[in-house]
MARZAMI-938334 format. One line per field, with one value per residue (C-alpha): residue in one letter; x, z, y. Coordinates in steps of 0.2 Angstrom, whole numbers. Example, Ala and Ser with C-alpha at 12.3 -4.5 7.8 and 13.67 -1.06 7.14 Angstrom:
<nodes>
drenlo: [A/S] $
c1: [62/68] $
c3: [39/36] $
c2: [-22/-5] $
</nodes>
This chain:
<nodes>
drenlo: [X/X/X/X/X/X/X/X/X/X/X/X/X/X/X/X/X/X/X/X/X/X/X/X/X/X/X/X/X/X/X/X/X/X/X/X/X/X/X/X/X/X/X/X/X/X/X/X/X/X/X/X/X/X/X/X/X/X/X/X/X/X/X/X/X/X/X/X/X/X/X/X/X/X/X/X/X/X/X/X/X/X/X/X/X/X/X/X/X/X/X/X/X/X/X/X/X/X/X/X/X/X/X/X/X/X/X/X/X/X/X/X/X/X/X/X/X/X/X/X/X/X/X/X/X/X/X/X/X/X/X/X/X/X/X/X/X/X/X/X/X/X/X/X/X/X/X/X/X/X/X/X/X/X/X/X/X/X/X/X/X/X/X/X/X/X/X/X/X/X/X/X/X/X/X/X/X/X/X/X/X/X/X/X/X/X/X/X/X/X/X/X/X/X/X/X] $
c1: [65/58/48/63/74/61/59/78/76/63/73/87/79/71/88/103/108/114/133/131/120/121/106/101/90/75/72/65/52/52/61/76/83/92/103/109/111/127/135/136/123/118/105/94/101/91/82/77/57/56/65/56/66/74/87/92/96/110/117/117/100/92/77/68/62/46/40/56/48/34/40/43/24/32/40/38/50/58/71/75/80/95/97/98/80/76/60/54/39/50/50/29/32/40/30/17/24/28/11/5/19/26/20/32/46/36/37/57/63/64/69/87/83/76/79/60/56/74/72/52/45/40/24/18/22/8/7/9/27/30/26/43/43/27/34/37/20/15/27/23/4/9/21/2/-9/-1/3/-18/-20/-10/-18/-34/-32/-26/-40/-52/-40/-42/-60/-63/-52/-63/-80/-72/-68/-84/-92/-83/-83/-104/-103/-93/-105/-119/-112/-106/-123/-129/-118/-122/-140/-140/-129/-143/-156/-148/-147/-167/-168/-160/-167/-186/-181/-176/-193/-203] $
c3: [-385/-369/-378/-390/-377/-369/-385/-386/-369/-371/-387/-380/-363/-377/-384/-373/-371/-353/-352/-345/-359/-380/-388/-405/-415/-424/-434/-437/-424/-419/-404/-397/-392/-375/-370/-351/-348/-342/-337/-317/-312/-297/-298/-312/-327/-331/-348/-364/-364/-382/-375/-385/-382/-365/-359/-342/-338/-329/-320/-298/-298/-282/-283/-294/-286/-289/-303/-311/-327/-325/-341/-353/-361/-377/-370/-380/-375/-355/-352/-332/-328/-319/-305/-287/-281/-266/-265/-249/-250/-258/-275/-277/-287/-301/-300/-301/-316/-325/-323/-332/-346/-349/-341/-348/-343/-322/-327/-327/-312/-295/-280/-272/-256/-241/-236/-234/-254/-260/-277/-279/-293/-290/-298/-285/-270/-260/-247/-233/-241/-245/-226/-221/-222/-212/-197/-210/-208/-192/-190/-206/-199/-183/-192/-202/-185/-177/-191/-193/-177/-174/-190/-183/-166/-176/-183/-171/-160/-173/-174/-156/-155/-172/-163/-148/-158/-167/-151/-142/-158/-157/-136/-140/-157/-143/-129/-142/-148/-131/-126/-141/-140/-120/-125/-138/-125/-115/-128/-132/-113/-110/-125/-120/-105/-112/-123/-107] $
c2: [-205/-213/-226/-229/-234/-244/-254/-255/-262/-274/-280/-284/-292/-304/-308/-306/-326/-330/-331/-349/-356/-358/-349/-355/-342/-357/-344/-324/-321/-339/-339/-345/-362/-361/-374/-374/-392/-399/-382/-386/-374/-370/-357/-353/-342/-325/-334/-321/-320/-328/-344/-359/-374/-372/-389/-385/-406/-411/-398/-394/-384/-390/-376/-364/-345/-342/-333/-335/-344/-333/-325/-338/-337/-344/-360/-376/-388/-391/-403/-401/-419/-426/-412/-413/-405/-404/-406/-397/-385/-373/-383/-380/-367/-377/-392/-380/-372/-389/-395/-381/-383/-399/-412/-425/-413/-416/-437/-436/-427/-434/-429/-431/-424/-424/-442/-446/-442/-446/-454/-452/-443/-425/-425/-438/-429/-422/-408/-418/-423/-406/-401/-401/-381/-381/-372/-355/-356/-351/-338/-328/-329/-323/-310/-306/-308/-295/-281/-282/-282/-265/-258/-263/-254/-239/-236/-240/-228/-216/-217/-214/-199/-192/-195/-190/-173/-169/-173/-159/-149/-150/-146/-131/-124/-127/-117/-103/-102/-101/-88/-77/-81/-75/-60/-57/-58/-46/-34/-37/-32/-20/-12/-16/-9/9/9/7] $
</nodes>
């Protein structure tokens, strides 16, 4: 029953069309055809994974989240033109994933802001000119620094307090074998003693 209702899942994950878009079946376990452009959109729609031909052109997008056309493995076709990207370090991730897919689709967009990049071509931009995020950086490395350095004083904390303990533990085995072995030579004494 489980693996039935994860199929049913899975199924209709691959098919559900987003309400914002017109999906187009090109045929039995072809894929769909999902067309998104010129819908005013501002973020990007949750796309069924057997999207082939995916038209997401002239609406308001201004970024993609990462990883969210991580799952579109049968994608032949982008068309992401004429929206206003803004092309700070947060958009990587799709000139990343376009030059991976379609590069063509990567040839038509260009960037509406920040000023510096306004109306170059995404694909020519550099790190330098995606920078402008570069003071996320240090602070997610600090944030970073110091949760290791915690967990690296933990454990050597903890390390000194278990040699510390077996230490002690080995101190007290010795003075307990003492003590029996002392009591044990009493008793050889005393009973020495008796026999003379």
């Amino acid at each position: 029953a489980g693996f039935a209702v994860s199929l049913l899942f899975h199924v209709t994950r691959t098919e559900v069309c987003p309400p914002s878009c017109n999906c187009k079946s090109l045929g039995e376990m072809k894929g769909l055809h999902v067309d998104c452009s010129s819908r005013k959109l501002m973020e990007m729609p949750a796309l069924p994974v057997n999207t082939k031909k995916l038209y997401l052109h002239n609406n308001s997008l201004t970024s993609v989240p990462p990883g969210a056309l991580d799952s579109l493995r049968s994608l032949e076709e982008v068309k992401i033109f004429d929206n206003p990207w803004n092309c700070d370090c947060h958009i990587l991730y799709l000139k990343l994933w376009l030059e991976d897919i379609s590069a063509t689709s990567l040839e038509n967009i260009r960037c509406a802001t920040p000023d510096p990049v306004r109306m170059k071509p995404l694909r020519q931009l550099t790190g330098n000119e995606l920078g402008i995020c570069k003071r996320l950086l240090p602070i997610k490395c600090l944030e970073f620094f110091w949760r290791d350095l915690i967990l690296i004083a933990g454990a050597i904390i903890t390390l000194i307090l278990v040699a510390w303990a077996l230490k002690f533990s080995k101190k007290l085995v010795c003075q307990i074998n003492l003590s029996q072995y002392d009591s044990w030579g009493q008793l050889l004494g005393r009973h020495t003693s008796k026999n003379h």
